[in-house]
C-alpha positions as a Markdown table, in Angstrom:
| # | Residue | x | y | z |
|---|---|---|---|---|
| 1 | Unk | 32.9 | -33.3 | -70.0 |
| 2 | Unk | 31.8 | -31.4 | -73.1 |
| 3 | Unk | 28.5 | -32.5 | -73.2 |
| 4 | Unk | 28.1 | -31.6 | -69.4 |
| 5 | Unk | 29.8 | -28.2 | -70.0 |
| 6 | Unk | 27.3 | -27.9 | -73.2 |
| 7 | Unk | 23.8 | -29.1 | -71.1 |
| 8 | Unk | 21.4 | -26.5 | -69.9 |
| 9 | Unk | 21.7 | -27.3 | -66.1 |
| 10 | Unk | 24.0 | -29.8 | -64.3 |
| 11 | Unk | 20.8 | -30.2 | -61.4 |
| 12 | Unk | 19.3 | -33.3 | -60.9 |
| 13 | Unk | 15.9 | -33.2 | -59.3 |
| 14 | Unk | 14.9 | -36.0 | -56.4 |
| 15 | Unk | 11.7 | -34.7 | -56.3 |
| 16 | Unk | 12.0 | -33.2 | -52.8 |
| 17 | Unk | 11.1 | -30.0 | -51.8 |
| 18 | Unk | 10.8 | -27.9 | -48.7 |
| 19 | Unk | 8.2 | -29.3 | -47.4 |
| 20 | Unk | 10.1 | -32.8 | -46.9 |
| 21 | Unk | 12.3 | -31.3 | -44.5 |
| 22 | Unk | 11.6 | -31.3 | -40.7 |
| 23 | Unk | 12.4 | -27.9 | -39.9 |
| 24 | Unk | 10.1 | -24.7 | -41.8 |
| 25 | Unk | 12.2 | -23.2 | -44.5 |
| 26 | Unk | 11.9 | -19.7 | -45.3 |
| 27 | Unk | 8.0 | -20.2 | -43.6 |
| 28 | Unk | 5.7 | -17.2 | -43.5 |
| 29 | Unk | 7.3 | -16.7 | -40.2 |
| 30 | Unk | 9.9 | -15.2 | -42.0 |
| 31 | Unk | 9.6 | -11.3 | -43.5 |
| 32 | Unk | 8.3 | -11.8 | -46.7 |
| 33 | Unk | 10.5 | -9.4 | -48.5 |
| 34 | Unk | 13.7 | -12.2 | -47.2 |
| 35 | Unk | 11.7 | -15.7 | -47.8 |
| 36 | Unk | 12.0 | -15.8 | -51.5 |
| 37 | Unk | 15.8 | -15.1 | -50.9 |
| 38 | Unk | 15.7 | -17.9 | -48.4 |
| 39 | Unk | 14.1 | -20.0 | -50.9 |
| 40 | Unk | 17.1 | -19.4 | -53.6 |
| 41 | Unk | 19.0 | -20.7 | -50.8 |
| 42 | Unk | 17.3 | -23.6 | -50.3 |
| 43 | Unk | 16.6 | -24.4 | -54.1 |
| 44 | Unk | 20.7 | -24.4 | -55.0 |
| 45 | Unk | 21.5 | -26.6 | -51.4 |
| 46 | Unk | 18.9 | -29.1 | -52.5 |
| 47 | Unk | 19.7 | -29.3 | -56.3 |
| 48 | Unk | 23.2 | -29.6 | -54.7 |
| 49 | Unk | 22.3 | -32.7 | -52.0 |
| 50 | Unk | 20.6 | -34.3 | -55.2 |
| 51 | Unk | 23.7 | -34.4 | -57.0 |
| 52 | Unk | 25.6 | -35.4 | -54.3 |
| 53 | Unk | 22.9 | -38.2 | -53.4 |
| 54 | Unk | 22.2 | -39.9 | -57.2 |
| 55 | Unk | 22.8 | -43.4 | -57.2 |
| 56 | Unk | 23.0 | -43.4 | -61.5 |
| 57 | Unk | 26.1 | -40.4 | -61.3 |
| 58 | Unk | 29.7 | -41.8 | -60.6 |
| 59 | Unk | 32.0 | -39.5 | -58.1 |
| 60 | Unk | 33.8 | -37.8 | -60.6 |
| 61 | Unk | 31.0 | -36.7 | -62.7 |
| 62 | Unk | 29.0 | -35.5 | -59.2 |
| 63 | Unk | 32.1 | -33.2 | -58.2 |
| 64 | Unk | 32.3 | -31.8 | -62.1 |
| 65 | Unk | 28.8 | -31.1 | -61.8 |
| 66 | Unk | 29.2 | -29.1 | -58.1 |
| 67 | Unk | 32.3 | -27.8 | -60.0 |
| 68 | Unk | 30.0 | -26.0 | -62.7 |
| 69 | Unk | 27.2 | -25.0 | -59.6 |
| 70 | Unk | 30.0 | -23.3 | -58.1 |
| 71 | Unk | 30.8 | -21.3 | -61.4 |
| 72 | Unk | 27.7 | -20.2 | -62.0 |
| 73 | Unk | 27.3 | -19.1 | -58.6 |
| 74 | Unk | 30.8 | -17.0 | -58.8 |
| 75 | Unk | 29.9 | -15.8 | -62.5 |
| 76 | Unk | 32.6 | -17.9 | -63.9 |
| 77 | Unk | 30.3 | -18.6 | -66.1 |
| 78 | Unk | 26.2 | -17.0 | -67.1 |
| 79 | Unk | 24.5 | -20.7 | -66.9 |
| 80 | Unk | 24.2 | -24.3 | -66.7 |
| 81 | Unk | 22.7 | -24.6 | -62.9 |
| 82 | Unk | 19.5 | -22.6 | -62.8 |
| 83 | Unk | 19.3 | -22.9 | -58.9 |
| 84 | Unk | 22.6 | -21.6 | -59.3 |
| 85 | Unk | 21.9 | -18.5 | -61.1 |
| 86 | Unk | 18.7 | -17.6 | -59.3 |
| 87 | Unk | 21.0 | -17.3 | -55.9 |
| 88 | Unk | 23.1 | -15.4 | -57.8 |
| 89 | Unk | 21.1 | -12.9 | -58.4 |
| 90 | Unk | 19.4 | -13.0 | -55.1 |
| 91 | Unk | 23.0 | -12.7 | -53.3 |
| 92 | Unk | 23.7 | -9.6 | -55.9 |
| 93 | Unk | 20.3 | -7.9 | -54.6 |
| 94 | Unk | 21.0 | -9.0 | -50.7 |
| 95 | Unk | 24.7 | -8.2 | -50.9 |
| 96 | Unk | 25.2 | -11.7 | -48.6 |
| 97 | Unk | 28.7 | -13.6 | -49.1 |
| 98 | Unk | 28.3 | -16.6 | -51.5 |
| 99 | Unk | 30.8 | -18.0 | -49.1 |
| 100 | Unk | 27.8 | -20.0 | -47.5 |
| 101 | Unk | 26.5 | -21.8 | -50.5 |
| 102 | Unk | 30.2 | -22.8 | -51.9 |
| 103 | Unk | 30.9 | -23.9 | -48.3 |
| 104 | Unk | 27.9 | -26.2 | -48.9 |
| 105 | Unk | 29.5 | -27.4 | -52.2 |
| 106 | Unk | 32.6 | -28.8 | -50.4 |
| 107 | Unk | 30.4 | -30.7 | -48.4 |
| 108 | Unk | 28.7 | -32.3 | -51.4 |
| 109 | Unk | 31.8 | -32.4 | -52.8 |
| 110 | Unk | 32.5 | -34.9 | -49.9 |
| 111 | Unk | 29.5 | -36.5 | -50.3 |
| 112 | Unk | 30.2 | -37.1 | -53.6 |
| 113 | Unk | 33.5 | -39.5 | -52.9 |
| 114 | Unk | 33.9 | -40.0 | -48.7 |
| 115 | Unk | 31.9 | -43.0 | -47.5 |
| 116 | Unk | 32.8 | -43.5 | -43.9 |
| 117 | Unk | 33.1 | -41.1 | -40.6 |
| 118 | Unk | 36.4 | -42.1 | -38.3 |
| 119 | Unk | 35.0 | -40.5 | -35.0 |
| 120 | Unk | 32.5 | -37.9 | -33.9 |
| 121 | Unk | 35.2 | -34.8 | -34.4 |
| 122 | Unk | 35.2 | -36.1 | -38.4 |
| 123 | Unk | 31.3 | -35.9 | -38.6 |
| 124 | Unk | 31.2 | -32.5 | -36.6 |
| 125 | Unk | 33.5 | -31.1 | -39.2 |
| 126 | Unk | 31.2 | -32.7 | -41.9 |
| 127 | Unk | 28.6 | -30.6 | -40.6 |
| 128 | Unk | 30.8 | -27.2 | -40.6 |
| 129 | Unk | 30.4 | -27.1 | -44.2 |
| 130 | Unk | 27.1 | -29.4 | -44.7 |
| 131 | Unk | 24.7 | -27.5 | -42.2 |
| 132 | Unk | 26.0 | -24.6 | -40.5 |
| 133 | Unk | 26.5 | -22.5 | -43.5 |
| 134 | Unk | 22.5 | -22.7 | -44.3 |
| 135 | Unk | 22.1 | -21.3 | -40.9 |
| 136 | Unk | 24.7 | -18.8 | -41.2 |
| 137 | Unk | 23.3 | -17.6 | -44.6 |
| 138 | Unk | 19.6 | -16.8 | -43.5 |
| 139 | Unk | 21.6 | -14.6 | -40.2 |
| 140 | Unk | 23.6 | -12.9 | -42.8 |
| 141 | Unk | 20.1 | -11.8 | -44.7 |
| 142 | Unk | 18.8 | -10.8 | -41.4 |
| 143 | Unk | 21.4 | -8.3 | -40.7 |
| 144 | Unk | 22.1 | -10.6 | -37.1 |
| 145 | Unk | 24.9 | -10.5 | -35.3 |
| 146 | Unk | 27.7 | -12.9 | -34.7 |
| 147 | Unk | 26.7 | -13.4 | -31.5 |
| 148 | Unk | 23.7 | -15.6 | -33.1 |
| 149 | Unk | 26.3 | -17.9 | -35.0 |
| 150 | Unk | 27.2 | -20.3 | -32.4 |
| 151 | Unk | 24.2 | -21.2 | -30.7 |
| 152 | Unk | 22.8 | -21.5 | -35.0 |
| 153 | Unk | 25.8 | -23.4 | -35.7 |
| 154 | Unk | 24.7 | -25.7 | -32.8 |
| 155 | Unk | 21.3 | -26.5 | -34.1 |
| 156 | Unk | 22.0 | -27.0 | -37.3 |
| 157 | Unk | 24.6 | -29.5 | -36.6 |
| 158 | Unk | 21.8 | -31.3 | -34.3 |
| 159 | Unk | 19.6 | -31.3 | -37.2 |
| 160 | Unk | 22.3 | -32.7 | -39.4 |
| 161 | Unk | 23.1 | -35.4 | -37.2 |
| 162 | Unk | 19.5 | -36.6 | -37.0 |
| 163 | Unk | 18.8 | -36.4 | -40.4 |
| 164 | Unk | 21.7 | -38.6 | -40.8 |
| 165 | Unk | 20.5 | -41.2 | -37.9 |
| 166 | Unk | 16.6 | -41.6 | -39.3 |
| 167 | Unk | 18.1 | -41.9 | -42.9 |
| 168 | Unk | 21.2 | -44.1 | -42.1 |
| 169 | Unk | 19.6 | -47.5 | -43.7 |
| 170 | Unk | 18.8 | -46.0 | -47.0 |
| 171 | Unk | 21.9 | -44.1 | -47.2 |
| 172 | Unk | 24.1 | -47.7 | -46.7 |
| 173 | Unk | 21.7 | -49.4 | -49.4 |
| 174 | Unk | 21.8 | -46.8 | -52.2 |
| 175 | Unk | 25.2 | -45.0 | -51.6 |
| 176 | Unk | 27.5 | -47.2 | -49.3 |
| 177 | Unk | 27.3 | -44.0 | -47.3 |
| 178 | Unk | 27.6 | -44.5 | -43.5 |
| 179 | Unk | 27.2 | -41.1 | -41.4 |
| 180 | Unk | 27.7 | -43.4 | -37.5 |
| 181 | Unk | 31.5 | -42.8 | -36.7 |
| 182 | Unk | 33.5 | -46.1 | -36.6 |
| 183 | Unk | 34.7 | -45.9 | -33.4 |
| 184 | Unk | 31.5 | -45.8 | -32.4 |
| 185 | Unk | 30.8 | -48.7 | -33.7 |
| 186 | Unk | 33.6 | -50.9 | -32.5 |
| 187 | Unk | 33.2 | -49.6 | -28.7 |
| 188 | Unk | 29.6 | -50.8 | -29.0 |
| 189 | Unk | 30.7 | -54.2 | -31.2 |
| 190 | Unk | 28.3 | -53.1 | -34.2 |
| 191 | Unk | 29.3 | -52.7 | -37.4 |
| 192 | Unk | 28.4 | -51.2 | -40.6 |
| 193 | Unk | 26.7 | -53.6 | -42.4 |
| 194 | Unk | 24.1 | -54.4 | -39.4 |
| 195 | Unk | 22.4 | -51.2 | -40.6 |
| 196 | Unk | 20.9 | -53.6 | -43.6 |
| 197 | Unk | 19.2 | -55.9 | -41.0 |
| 198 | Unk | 15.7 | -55.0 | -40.5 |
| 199 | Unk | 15.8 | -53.8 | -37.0 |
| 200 | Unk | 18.2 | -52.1 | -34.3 |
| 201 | Unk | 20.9 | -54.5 | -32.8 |
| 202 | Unk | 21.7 | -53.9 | -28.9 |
| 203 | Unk | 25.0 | -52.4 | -30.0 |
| 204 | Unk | 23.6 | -49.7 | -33.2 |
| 205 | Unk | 21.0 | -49.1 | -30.2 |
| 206 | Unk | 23.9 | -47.7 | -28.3 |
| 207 | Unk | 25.7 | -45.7 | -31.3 |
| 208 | Unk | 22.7 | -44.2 | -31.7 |
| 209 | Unk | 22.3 | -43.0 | -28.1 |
| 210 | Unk | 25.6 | -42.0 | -28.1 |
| 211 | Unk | 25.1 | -39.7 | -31.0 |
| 212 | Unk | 21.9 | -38.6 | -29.7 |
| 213 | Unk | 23.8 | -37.7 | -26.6 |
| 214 | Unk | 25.9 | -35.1 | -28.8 |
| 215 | Unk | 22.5 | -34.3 | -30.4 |
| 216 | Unk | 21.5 | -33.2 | -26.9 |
| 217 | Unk | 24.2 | -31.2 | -25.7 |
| 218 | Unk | 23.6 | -29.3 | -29.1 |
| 219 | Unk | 19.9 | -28.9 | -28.5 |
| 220 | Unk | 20.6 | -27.2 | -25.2 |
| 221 | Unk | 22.8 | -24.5 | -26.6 |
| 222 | Unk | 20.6 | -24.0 | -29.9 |
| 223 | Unk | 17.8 | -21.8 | -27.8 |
| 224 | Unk | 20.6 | -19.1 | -27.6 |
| 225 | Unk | 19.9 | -18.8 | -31.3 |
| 226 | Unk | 16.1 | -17.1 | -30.8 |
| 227 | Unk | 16.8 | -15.6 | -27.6 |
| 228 | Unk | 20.0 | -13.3 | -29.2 |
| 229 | Unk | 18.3 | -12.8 | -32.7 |
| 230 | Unk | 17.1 | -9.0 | -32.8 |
| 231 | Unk | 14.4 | -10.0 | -35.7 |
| 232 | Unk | 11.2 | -10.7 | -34.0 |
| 233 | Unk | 9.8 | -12.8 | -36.9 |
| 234 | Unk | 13.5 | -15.1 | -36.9 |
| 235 | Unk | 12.8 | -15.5 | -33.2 |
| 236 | Unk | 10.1 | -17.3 | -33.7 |
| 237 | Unk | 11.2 | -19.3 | -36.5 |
| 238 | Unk | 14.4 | -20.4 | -34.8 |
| 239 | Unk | 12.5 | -21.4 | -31.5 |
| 240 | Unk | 10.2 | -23.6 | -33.5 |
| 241 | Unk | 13.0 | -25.5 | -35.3 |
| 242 | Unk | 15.0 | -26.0 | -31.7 |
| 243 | Unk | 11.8 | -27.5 | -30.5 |
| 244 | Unk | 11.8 | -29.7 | -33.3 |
| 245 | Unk | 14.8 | -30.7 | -33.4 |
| 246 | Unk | 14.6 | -31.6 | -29.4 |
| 247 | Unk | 10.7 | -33.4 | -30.4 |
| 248 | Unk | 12.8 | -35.6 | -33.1 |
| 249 | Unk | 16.0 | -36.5 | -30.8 |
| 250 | Unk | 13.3 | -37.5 | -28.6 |
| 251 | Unk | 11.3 | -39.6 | -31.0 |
| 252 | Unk | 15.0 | -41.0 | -32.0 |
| 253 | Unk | 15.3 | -42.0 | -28.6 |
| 254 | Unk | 12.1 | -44.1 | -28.8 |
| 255 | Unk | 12.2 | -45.6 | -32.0 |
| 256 | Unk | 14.0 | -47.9 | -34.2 |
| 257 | Unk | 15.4 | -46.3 | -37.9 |
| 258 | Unk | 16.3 | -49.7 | -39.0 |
| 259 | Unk | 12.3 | -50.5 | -39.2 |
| 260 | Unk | 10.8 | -47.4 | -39.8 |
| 261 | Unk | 11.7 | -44.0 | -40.7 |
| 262 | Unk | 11.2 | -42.0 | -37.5 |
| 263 | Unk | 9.7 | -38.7 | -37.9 |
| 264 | Unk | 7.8 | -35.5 | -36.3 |
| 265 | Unk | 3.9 | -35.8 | -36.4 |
| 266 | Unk | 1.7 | -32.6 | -36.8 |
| 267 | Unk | 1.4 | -32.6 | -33.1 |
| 268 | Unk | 5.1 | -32.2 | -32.7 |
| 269 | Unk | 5.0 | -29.2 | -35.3 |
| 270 | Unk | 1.6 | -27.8 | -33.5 |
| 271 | Unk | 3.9 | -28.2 | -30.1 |
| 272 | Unk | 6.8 | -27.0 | -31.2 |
| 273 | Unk | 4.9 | -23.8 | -32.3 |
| 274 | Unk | 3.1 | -23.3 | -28.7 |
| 275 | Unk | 6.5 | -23.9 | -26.8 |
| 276 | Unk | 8.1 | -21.0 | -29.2 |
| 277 | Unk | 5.7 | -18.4 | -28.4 |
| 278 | Unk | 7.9 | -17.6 | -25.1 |
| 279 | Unk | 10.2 | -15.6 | -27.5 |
| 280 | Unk | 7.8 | -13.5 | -29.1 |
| 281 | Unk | 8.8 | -10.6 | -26.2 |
């Protein structure tokens, strides 16, 4: 713990960035005085998930690491996560609640030592901390009100839960982690380890339906999110990423995770931003 406490920053890179997500983050959509503070955002959630996610850290040394993230971020202590400090400052300019980035901690915390999902209302909670919060954060910077929370809280659970469908064989082989609820699983006589196989049985064919029927219901209350947001530029942002979201539960639908990682094509994106140009009112 010395050494750790000693290092210059806890972060482990993966390598990804913003561009490996499937939703714009912080996109020139977005007023370009906020998207560097949208950025700091992102920069500390995905030096976060990377802790959360290395195969070479063991549990304990993962939560110590969110531990001193979380410091930094309070001003417990001046360094030792640069993502860390950067939102610091941004959150000391924007005057927006850290609460939303150490909400994001617990779920990395989680991460970090929870390997299996009981039911759906297990998961949901999951994503209370794991994905609402980044939605909730880039409101807050927008001056939005409350009313936009639910209908963002919606899509970024959606987005959550198909992140965690197209990634669910690589997160069983490198992590033991399994997102699919187990009762799930045992209605539809799957199991666990049938996500190593190389292709979808009949019965992870139905979990997944049945989660992408959650996924749905989600989807259909996300558009409240850019049709209640008073910034004109966040309307448009928000409308693309719900028709995203609906273009990759779609593409879910079709294809099989097991054998290929399903994903959005530039056609969906070019689509998506067509089919958000309704809000621009």
């Amino acid at each position: 713990m010395t050494a750790l406490a000693l290092s210059d920053t806890v972060e482990v890179w993966s390598g990804k960035d913003r561009g490996d997500e499937n939703f714009p983050v912080g996109s020139v959509l977005i007023r370009a005085d906020l998207r560097r503070h949208v950025h700091a955002f992102y920069a500390f959630a995905r030096n976060a998930d990377d802790i959360a996610d290395a195969a070479n850290l063991i549990p304990e040394d993962k939560v110590a690491r969110l531990d001193v993230m979380e410091d930094v971020l309070l001003g417990r202590r001046e360094s030792g996560a640069r993502s860390a400090v950067a939102l610091r400052a941004s959150l000391n300019e924007t005057g927006v609640s850290p609460r939303h980035a150490s909400d994001l901690l617990r779920a990395f915390r989680q991460d970090a030592t929870k390997r299996r999902y009981a039911n759906w209302d297990e998961l949901y909670e999951y994503c209370r901390f794991s994905a609402m919060p980044a939605g909730r954060h880039v409101l807050d910077l927008h001056g939005e009100d409350p009313a936009t929370h639910a209908p963002s809280d919606a899509l970024c659970s959606a987005l959550q839960v198909l992140n965690h469908l197209q990634d669910c064989k690589p997160d069983l082989l490198r992590l033991d982690r399994c997102y699919l609820p187990l009762d799930l699983l045992a209605q539809h006589g799957a199991a666990v380890d049938d996500l190593r196989g190389g292709a979808e049985t009949s019965g992870l064919r139905a979990v997944f339906d049945a989660l992408l029927d959650r996924v749905d219901v989600l989807n259909r209350e996300a558009p409240g999110l850019p049709g209640r947001a008073r910034s004109r530029r966040l309307r448009l942002e928000t409308a693309v990423i719900v028709a995203l979201s609906r273009r990759l539960a779609r593409r879910l639908r079709r294809g099989d995770p097991l054998a290929a990682r399903v994903k959005l094509t530039r056609g969906d994106v070019g689509a998506s931003v067509l089919a958000a140009l309704r809000f621009l009112r």
